[in-house]
C-alpha positions as CSV (number, residue, x, y, z in Angstrom):
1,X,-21.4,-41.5,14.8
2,X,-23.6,-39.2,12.9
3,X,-22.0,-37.2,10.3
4,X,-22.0,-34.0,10.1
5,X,-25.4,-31.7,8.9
6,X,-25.3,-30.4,5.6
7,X,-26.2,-26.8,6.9
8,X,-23.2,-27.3,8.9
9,X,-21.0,-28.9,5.9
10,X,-22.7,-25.3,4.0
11,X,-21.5,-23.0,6.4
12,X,-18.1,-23.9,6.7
13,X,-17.9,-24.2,2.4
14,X,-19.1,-20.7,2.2
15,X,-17.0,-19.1,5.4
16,X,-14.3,-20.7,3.4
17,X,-14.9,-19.6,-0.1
18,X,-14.8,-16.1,1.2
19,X,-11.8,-16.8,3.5
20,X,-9.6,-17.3,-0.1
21,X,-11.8,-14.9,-2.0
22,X,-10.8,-12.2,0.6
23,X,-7.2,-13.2,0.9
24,X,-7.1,-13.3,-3.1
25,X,-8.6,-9.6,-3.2
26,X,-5.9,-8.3,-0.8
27,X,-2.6,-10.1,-2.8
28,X,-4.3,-7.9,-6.0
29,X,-5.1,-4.8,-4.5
30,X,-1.1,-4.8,-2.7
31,X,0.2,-5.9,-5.9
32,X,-1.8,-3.3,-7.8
33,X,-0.5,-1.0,-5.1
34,X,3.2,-1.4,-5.7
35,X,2.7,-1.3,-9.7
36,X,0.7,2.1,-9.7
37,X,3.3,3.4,-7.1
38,X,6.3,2.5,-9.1
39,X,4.4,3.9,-12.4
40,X,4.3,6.7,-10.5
41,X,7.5,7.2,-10.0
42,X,8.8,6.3,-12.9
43,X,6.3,8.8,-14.8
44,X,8.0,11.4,-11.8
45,X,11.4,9.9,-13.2
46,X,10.7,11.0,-16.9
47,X,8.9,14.1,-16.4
48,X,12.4,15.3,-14.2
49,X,14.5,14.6,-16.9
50,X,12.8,16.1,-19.9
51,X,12.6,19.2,-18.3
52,X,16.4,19.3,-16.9
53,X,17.9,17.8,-20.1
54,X,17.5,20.9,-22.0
55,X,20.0,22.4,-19.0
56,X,22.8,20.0,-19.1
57,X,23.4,20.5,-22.9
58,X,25.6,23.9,-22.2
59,X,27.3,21.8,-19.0
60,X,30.8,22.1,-20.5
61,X,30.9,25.6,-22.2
62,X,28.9,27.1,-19.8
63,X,27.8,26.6,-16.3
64,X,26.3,29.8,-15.6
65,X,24.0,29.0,-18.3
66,X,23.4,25.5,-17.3
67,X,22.7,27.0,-14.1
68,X,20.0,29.6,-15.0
69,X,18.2,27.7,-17.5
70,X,17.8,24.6,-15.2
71,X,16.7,27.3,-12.7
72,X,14.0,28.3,-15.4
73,X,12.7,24.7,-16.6
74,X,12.3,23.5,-12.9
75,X,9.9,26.1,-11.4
76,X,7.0,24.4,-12.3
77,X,8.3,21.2,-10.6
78,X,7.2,20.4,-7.0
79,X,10.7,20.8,-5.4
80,X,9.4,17.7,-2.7
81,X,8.4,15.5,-5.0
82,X,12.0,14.1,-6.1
83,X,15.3,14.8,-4.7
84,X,17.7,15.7,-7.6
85,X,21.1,17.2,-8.7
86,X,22.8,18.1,-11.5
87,X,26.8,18.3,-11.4
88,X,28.9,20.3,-13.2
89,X,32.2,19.2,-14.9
90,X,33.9,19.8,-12.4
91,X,32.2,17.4,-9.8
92,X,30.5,20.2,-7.6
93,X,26.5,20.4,-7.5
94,X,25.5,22.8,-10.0
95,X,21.8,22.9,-9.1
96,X,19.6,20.8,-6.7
97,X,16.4,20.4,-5.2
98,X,15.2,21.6,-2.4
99,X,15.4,18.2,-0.4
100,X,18.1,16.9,-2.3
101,X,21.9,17.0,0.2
102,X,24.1,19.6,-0.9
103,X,27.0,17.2,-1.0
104,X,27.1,14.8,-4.0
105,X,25.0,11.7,-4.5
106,X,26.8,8.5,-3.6
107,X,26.1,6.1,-6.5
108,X,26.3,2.2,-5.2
109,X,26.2,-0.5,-8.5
């Protein structure tokens, strides 16, 4: 039996080479993926609550004032881009976003 060519025995080495090469530039680029997208929301995470912390320092003495100041610090926000709520002392939704439900989060740990 004659052995295989080395063309042949070329071919396949380089079809292969790419083969992993390929499959080792798709792992990164999901796994790049998933990090930038959870920066991202993270960064989304921390922008949110610098601007509403400023709201919830009156929470207890005054709600209305909660209420109008988070009002102010959050028009610049995209209301889409995160769903969020801020209670009041007494339990009820003081202020929310536009896509966030009007009833209470449900918290699951």
């Amino acid at each position: 039996m004659m052995g295989r060519s080395l063309v042949s025995r070329l071919i396949w080495l380089l079809a292969s080479t790419m083969a992993v090469l390929w499959l080792l530039g798709s792992v990164t680029a999901g796994l790049l993926t998933v990090f930038e997208v959870n920066e991202r929301l993270d960064n989304a995470l921390v922008e949110i609550a610098q601007r509403l912390l400023p709201a919830t320092a009156d929470a207890l003495s005054a709600p209305q004032v909660m209420d109008d100041r988070a009002r102010q610090l959050v028009l610049t926000l995209n209301s889409k881009a995160l769903a969020y709520q801020i209670m009041a002392p007494n339990g009820w939704v003081a202020l929310r976003s536009e896509n966030a439900p009007a009833a209470p989060f449900t918290t699951a740990f």
